[in-house]
C-alpha positions, 0 to 999 in steps of 0.5 A: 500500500505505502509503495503505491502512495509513494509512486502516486505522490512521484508521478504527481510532483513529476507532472507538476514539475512539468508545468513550469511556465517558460523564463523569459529576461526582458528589458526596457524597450529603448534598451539597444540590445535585441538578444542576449545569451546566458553567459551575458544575462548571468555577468548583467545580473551579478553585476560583472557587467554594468554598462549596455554596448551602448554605454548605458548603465545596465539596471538589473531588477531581481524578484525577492528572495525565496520566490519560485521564479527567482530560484528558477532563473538562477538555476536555469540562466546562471547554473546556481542555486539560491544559496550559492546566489546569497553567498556570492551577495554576501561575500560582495557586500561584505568586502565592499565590491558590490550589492545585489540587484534591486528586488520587486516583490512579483513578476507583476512590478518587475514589468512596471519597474523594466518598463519605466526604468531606462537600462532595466533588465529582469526576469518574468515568466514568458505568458507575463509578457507585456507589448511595450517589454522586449525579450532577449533571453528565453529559456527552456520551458 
């Protein structure tokens, strides 16, 4: 009985995982960027790159901390998991190199923040797209 719960139990969270709506990283309309690969969003989003080819300041917005879809981008765009994420924070904070990101509570103000912000760059599920947002980075679903 207990074998066939368990098997039950696995098969639903494997068909939930694959429910999981597709990451997308969008920036602000006026950015002069069209796409952009991982390497390049990871560098933006850690900040190791902070200037557009263009010369504009790069304005990454996170979503907070412990949010689904900030663990899904990390872990999917980056290749890190949210602890290796805040350790690296901490350790740029800590000896003055550097701050993390600003952080929106949802998906919803990472739009209006990318969409009002020149230079923004951050992450949303793909159906959350916006006309006046630009993508440059999809993932895999």
């Amino acid at each position: 009985m207990r074998i066939a719960q368990y098997s039950l139990i696995s098969c639903l969270l494997l068909a939930c995982s694959g429910v999981q709506a597709q990451v997308v990283v969008v920036v602000n309309r006026d950015t002069a960027v069209e796409k952009i690969n991982s390497d390049q969003a990871t560098q933006m989003f850690l900040k190791q790159v902070q200037t557009w080819p263009d010369g504009k300041p790069v304005q990454p917005i996170d979503i907070r901390e412990g949010a689904p879809l900030r663990a899904e981008f990390y872990s999917k765009v980056t290749g890190r998991s949210a602890g290796q994420v805040r350790a690296y924070w901490a350790r740029q904070s800590f000896t003055g190199m550097g701050f993390p990101p600003k952080q929106a509570e949802s998906a919803e103000e990472v739009s209006k923040l990318v969409q009002a912000t020149p230079g923004a760059i951050g992450y949303i599920h793909k159906k959350q797209v916006a006309p006046p947002l630009k993508v440059v980075l999809e993932t895999a679903p």
